[in-house]
N, C-alpha and C positions, 0 to 999 in steps of 0.2 A: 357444719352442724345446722340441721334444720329449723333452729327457734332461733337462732342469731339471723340466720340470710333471711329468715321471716320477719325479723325485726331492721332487718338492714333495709331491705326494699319498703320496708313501711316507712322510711326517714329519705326513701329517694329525692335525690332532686338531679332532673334531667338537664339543667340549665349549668348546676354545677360540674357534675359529668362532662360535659361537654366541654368546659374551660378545662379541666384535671387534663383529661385525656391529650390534650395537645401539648405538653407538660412530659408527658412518658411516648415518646416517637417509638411506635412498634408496637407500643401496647394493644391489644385487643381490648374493645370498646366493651366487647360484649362481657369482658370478664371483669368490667368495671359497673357497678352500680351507680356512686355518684351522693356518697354522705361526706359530711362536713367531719375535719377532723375533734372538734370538739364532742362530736356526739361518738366518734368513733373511741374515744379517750371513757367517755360515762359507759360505754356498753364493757369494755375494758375491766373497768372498775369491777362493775358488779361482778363479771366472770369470778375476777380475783377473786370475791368473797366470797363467792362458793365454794370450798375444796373440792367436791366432788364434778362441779359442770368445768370448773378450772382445769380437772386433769383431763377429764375428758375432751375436753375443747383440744388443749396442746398437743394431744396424742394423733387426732384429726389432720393427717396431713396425707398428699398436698391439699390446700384449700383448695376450691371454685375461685374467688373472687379476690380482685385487688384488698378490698376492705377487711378481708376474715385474716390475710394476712398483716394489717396491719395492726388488727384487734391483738392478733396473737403475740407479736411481741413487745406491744403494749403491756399485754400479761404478763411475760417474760419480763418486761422493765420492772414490775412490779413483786415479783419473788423476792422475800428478803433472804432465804438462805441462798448463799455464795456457791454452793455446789450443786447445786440445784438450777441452781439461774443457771450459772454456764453450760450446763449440762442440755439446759433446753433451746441455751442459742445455738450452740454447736449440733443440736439437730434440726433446728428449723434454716440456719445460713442455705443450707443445700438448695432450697427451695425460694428464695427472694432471688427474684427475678426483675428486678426494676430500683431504682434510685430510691423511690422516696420510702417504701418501706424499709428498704437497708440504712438511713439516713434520719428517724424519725425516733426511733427508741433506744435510751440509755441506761441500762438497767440502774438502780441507785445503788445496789449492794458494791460495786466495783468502785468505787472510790474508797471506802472502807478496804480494802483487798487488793492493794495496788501490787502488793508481791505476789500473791495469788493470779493473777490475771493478767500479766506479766508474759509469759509463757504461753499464753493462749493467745492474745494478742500477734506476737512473733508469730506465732502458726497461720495464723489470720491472714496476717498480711501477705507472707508467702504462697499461700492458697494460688493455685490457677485458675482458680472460680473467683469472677471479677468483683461481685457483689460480697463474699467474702472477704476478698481482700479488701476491698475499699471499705468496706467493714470495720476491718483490723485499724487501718487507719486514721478510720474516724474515732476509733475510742484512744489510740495514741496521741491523736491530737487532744481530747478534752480532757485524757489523767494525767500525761505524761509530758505537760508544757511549764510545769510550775516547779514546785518545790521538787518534785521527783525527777524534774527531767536528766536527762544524760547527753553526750554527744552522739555515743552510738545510737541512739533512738531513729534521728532522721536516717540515719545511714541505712537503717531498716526499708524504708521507703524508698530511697535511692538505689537500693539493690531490684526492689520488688520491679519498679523503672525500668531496671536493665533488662529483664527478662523478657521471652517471649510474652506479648501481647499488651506491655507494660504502657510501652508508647504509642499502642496502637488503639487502645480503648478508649473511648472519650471520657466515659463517667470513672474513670481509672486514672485517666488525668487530672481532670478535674478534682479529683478529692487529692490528689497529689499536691495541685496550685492550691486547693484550699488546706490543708495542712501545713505548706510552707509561708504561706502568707500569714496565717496564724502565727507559725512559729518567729517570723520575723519581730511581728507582734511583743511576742512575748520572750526571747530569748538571741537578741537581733546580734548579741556578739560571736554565739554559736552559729550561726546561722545564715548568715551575711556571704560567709567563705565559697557556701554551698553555689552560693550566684555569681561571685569575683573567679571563680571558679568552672562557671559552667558547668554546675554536675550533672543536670537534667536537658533532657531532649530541649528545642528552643519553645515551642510551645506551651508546654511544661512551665518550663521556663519566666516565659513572660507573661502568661497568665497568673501564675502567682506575684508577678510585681504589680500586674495591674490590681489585683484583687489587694495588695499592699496598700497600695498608693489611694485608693479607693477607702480605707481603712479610717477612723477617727482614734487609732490606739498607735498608729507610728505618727510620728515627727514629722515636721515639715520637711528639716534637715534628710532625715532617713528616707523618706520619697524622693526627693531631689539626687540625691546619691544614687536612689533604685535606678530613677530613668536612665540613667547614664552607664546604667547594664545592662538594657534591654537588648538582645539579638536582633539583629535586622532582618529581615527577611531574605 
């Protein structure tokens, strides 16, 4: 949209740009501007309160630039009808093409809607579009560690694991070690088996004991225990 990218390059900063872009390996420099995410958050806002520049924005795809996507499900995070919001993640996932926009917006309405989104999530994760899934996973790790959790949950992500491409993606590992190191976190008797066990690749693996162990919400006891399940090389 041409009043957003006009207001986006009027907030440039070349310097920040520069540190961002080494941050996303592969990314094209040129489809990066270089705004701060806070200002990215206030241009966000206002969209929202407009109905009308709100729909129009969303329906805009694909964007030009790193930042319009990030705008965008900034907006998305900010829908409070439940069918609505998923409606408009599940047409913008296609098009996130990098970590930090797939990794930056939580819609709020999905806490409220845990059964509702539920199902979607599952779809998510199995996705063969990686940013998709890792997607799925990151809202599995932030709704579904607590009071809702299950066993089959992680089993979700240790299927997704198995699959083609599962082990072989880095930012698909990585949200993998960063959901189990969460989970360890927060549900270490579930969770624990998955490692005495070897469920995941070694990498996989041991990246989530380091991001554990690294952790100020496990036990000294529970790190001590992790190193001593670490895969060797």
């Amino acid at each position: 949209m041409k009043k957003v990218v006009e207001e986006l390059f009027a907030l440039q900063d070349l310097e920040y740009r520069d540190f961002q872009i080494k941050l996303v390996p592969g990314f094209s420099v040129e489809k990066m501007i270089g705004v701060r995410t806070p200002a990215l958050r206030d241009i966000a806002k206002k969209i929202s309160k407009d109905a009308d520049l709100s729909e129009a924005f969303l329906k805009e795809l694909p964007h030009e630039y790193f930042e319009e996507n990030l705008i965008h499900f900034f907006v998305i995070a900010e829908i409070r009808d439940f069918e609505k919001c998923v409606s408009e993640v599940e047409k913008f996932l296609p098009y996130v093409d990098c970590w930090p926009v797939c990794d930056q917006a939580s819609p709020k309405i999905f806490k409220k809607n845990h059964e509702k989104v539920l199902p979607y999530i599952k779809k998510w994760i199995s996705s063969a579009h990686i940013y998709t899934s890792r997607y799925g996973m990151r809202m599995l790790m932030n709704e579904f560690l607590g009071e809702d959790f299950k066993q089959e949950y992680p089993e979700l992500v240790v299927s997704r694991m198995e699959k083609k491409g599962g082990d072989e993606d880095y930012y698909l590992k990585m949200m993998a070690a960063w959901y189990f190191a969460t989970a360890l976190a927060k549900q270490w008797d579930a969770i624990i088996p998955f490692f005495e066990e070897k469920r995941l690749e070694a990498w996989t693996h041991n990246k989530a004991i380091q991001k554990a162990i690294e952790s100020f919400r496990v036990s000294d006891e529970h790190k001590e225990y992790l190193r001593s399940l670490k895969i060797s090389a």
